[in-house]
N, C-alpha and C positions, 0 to 999 in steps of 0.2 A: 234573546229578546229582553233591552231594558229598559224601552219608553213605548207606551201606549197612552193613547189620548181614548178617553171614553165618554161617551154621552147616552142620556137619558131623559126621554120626556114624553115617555106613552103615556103619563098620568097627569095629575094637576098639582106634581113635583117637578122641577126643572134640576138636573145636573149634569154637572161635568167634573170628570176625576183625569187628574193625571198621574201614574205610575213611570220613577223614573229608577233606576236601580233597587228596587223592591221599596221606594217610598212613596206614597199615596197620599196625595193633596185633592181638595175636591171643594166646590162649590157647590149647593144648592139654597132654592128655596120653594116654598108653595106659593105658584101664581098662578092662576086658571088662566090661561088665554092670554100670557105675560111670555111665554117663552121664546118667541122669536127674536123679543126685545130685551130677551136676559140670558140669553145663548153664548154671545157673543164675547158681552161684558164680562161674563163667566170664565172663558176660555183666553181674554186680552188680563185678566188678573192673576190667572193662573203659567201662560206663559207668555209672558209681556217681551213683545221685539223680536224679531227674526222670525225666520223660516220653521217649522214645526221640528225638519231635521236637526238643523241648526240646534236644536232646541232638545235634542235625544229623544224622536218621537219616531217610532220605526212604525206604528202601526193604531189605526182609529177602530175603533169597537165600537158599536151602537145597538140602543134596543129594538130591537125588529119590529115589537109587536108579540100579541094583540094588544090595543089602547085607543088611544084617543085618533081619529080617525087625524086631525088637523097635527096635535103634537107628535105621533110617527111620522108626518111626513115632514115637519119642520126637520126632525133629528138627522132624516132621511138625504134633505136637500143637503144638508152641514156637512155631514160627512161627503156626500157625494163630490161638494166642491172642492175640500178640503183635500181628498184623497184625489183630486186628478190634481189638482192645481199644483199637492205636493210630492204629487208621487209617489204614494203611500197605498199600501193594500190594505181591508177593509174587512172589518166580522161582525158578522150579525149573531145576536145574542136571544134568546126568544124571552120578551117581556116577563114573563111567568116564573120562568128560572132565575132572572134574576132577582124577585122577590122571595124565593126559597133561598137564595144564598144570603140574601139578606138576614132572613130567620136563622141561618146557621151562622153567622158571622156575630152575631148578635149573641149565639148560644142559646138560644128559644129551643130549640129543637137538636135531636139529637139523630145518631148514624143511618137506626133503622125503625123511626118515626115515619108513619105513613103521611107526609102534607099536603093537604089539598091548598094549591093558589088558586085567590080566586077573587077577580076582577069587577067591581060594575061595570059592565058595558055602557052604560046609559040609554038603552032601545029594550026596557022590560028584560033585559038577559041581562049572564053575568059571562065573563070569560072564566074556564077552570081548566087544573092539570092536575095532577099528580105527583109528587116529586118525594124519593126519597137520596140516601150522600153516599159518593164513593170517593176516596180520597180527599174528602172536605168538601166536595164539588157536585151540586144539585144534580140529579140524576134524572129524568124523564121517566115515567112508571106509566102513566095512563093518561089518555089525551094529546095535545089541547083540544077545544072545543067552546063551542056556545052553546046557551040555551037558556028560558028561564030559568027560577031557582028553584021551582015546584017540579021539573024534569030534570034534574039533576039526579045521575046515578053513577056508579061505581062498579067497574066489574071487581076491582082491587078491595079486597076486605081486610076486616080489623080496625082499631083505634084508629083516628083524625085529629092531627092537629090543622084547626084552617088560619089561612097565613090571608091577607091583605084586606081592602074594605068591603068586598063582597061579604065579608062577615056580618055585614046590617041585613043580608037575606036570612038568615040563620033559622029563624023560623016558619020562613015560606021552602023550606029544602024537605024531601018526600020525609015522613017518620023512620024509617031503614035507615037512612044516613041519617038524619040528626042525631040520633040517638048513639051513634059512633062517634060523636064530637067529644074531644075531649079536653081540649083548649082551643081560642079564638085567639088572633093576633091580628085584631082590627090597625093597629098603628104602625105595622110593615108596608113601607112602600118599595117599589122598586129606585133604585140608588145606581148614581153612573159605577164607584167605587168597587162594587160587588158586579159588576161587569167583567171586572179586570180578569178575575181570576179564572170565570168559564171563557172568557173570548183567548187567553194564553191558550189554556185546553185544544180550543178550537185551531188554534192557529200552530200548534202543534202535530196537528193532526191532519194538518192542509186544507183546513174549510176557507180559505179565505177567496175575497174575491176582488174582483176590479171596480176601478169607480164606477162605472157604468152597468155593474151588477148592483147597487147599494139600491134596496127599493123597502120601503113596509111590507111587512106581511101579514095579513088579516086572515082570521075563523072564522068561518059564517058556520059550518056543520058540523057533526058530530067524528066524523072523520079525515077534516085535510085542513090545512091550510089554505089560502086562495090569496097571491099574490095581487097586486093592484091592476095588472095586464089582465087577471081574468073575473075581474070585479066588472069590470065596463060592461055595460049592456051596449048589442049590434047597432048600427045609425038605423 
């Protein structure tokens, strides 16, 4: 594998990274509510002309989720058209992780630092996980989930480092956990860039899927995920 096209915009960051023989170019900026309109131009500057193959692009990554309810689904459509149009298979990357690879990529955080990611939702909750690194690469420990920040708990114990802007909860979080806090990294966002490396993982491993698999994936509870087919309320 030596071209991947990645995108991200669960948050009120827009990007796109391309990895082409292990080099990494990448656009972004913060635009709340800009990303449909800055997707494109992102991806026409990054590989301007021809077809994505054409172009050493074997495979599209995206951030799943949880995030912004509208920019997962912008990411969602992009890829989706991108990957039938071009014939490309497709990895979904879980939003959360990708901000813990951020923290590692960054060197914030080190092997077996306990990280909590942790998300404004913007509905009185936050989105949170877990993550600690096994061969460079964020690991899932506990989670994901929602909830406010006053019921946020941990069965996983020991020192906290918390990674992204759910960090402005810091003091509405139960006294048990805050008091485990031991660094904040409010200015970790999640980054197409830091896709690359867990969606390779994934597609090593044979997670990948077809264009007409690429969908958001949303947490509403403490235990599952809840894809967008099981969001819909009956007619």
């Amino acid at each position: 594998m030596t071209g991947i096209l990645a995108i991200e915009t669960a948050t009120d960051t827009c990007s796109v990274a391309v990895s082409i023989d292990g080099q990494i170019r990448e656009r972004y900026e913060i635009a709340p509510r800009q990303h449909n309109q800055l997707i494109f131009s992102m991806l026409e500057e990054l590989l301007p002309g021809g077809t994505l193959k054409e172009q050493g692009i074997e495979l599209i990554a995206y951030g799943c989720g949880p995030g912004s309810f509208t920019g997962l689904r912008i990411a969602a459509s992009a890829v989706q058209g991108l990957a039938y149009s071009c014939g490309l298979p497709a990895v979904a990357v879980p939003t959360l992780a990708v901000l813990a690879q951020n923290a590692w990529r960054r060197g914030e955080v080190s092997a077996n630092d306990n990280v909590l990611c942790i998300l404004d939702a913007r509905i009185n909750e936050v989105y949170s996980a877990v993550y600690q690194y096994e061969d460079e690469l964020a690991l899932l420990r506990e989670g994901p989930r929602a909830c406010a920040p006053a019921d946020l708990a941990l069965a996983k114990s020991g020192p906290l480092t918390v990674v992204g802007d759910g960090c402005r909860f810091l003091e509405q979080f139960p006294e048990a956990l805050r008091v485990r806090v031991v660094a904040t990294l409010i200015d970790i966002v999640p980054m197409a860039r830091d896709i690359i490396p867990l969606a390779l993982a994934k597609f090593q491993n044979g997670e990948i899927q077809s264009p007409w698999q690429v969908q958001p994936v949303y947490v509403r509870d403490e235990i599952s995920w809840k894809k967008l087919a099981q969001q819909r309320k009956p007619a």
